[in-house]
C-alpha positions, 0 to 999 in steps of 0.5 A: 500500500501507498501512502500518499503524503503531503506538505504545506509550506510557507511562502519563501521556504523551499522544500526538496523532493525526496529522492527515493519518491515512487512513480506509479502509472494508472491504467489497463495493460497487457491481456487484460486490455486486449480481453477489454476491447474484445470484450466491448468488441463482441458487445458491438457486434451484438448490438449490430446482429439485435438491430439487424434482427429488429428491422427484419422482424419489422419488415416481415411482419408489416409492422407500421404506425396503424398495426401489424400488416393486416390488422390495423388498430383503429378507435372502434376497435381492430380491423382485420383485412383478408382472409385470417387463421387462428389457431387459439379461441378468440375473445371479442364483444362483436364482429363484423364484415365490411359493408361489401362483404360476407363473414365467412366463419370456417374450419376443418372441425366445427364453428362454436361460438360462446356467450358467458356471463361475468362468472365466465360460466355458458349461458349460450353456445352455437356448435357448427359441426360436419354433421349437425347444427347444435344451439344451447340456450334457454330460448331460440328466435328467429326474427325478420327484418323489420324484427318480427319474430318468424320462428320461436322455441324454448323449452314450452312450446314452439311458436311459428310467427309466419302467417303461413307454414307450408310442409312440402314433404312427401310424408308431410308432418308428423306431430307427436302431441297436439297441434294448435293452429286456425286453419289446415289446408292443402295446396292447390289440386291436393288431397288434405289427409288427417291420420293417426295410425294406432290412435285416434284423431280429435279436432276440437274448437270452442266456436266450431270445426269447419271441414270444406272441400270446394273441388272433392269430397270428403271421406272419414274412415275409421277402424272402430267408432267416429264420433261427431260430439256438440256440447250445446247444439246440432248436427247438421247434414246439410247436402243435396243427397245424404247416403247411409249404404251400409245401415241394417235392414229389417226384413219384409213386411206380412204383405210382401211388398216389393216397394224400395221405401224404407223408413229410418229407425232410431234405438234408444242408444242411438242406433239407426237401422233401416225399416220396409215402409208402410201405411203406418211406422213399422220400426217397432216391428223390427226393434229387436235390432237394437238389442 
């Protein structure tokens, strides 16, 4: 160690340098200085590859002032130009097309868009996949233009807001349940059919069943009983020929009369049966058919 020692002295007295003084000189030399400057050296050529590399990525990827080559940052939010991949899910509030374009939402699997809640929970999802088009939600509805609700479903009942639904089908509709509607008709030159294969077929009204055919006739045909039931007033047959072919006949009258004149009977539970016609009613002649 060096001790560095100094020495005041008065004006007009002079004071002689020691002989034997040490002179040290400061700085780095030898290796030491050459590994300094390599040192800084391969720094420097760093610093030239990092900035090398910089412009380059910049160049690569459009980088500039507005975005990142098609993805442009604007006030409303990013506009995205041409055709994009992700390859993880996308979070976003909306997305939209340009104004002269479609939205085209493809992929090799399936589209599924998701709506959560502030819990991050599902409460709403729409699954595209190859095979089936899947919504979870507690209501689906389909509006028009003008906001209309043309189709509605939830887990009630399924309301169709069109003033028409039209089934083209071969096979035409197959309900499980009961189907409220004001009006059934067929198309134009078709036959409108009513069937139920294993059960029996209701129509019900609380102001009354109109069945018309303008250009045909009308048939029911059923395995057991049909019913024609009014809780409070009439069954009216209101046609020019009324024809019961198939009602049970009574035998000929004592006179053998060959006249084709019958009279129609009526058994206390309803029955109708055919009767020769006379002078006076023979119905209870043959009233043993009602029994």
């Amino acid at each position: 160690m060096v001790r560095e020692q100094y020495t005041a002295a008065t004006e007009g007295i002079c004071i002689e340098r020691p002989e034997n003084q040490y002179v040290y000189k400061i700085g780095i030399y030898g290796w030491r200085k050459r590994c300094l400057y390599l040192f800084v050296l391969l720094l420097l050529i760093i610093l030239v590859v990092n900035l090398a590399l910089t412009i380059w990525i910049l160049k690569v990827m459009w980088f500039s002032p507005a975005g990142m080559g098609h993805l442009c940052v604007t006030k409303d939010g990013l506009r995205l130009e041409g055709e994009s991949e992700f390859l993880f899910p996308l979070y976003a509030k909306e997305i939209h097309s340009r104004v002269d374009s479609s939205l085209l939402l493809q992929s090799t699997q399936n589209v599924t868009v998701n709506a959560r809640n502030s819990e991050g929970e599902v409460t709403g999802r729409l699954k595209v996949g190859p095979k089936m088009v899947e919504v979870q939600n507690q209501q689906f509805q389909i509006n028009s233009n003008d906001g209309k609700p043309l189709f509605t479903v939830d887990e009630k009942e399924v309301v169709v807001g069109t003033d028409k639904l039209r089934v083209t089908g071969p096979e035409g509709a197959l309900f499980e349940h009961s189907v409220e509607t004001p009006l059934v008709r067929a198309d134009p030159f078709q036959d409108l059919r009513l069937e139920s294969p294993t059960r029996s077929l209701s129509m019900d009204a609380p102001r009354g069943v109109h069945i018309q055919a303008h250009a045909g006739k009308i048939e029911s045909l059923s395995q057991m009983d049909i019913l024609f039931h009014s809780s409070d007033g009439m069954l009216v047959l209101d046609a020019e020929t009324v024809c019961l072919p198939k009602l049970v006949q009574g035998t000929w009258g004592p006179s053998g009369s060959s006249q084709s004149l019958y009279e129609i009977c009526v058994c206390p539970d309803g029955k109708l049966y055919l009767s020769v016609a006379g002078v006076s009613t023979t119905c209870q002649e043959h009233s043993h058919i009602c029994l």
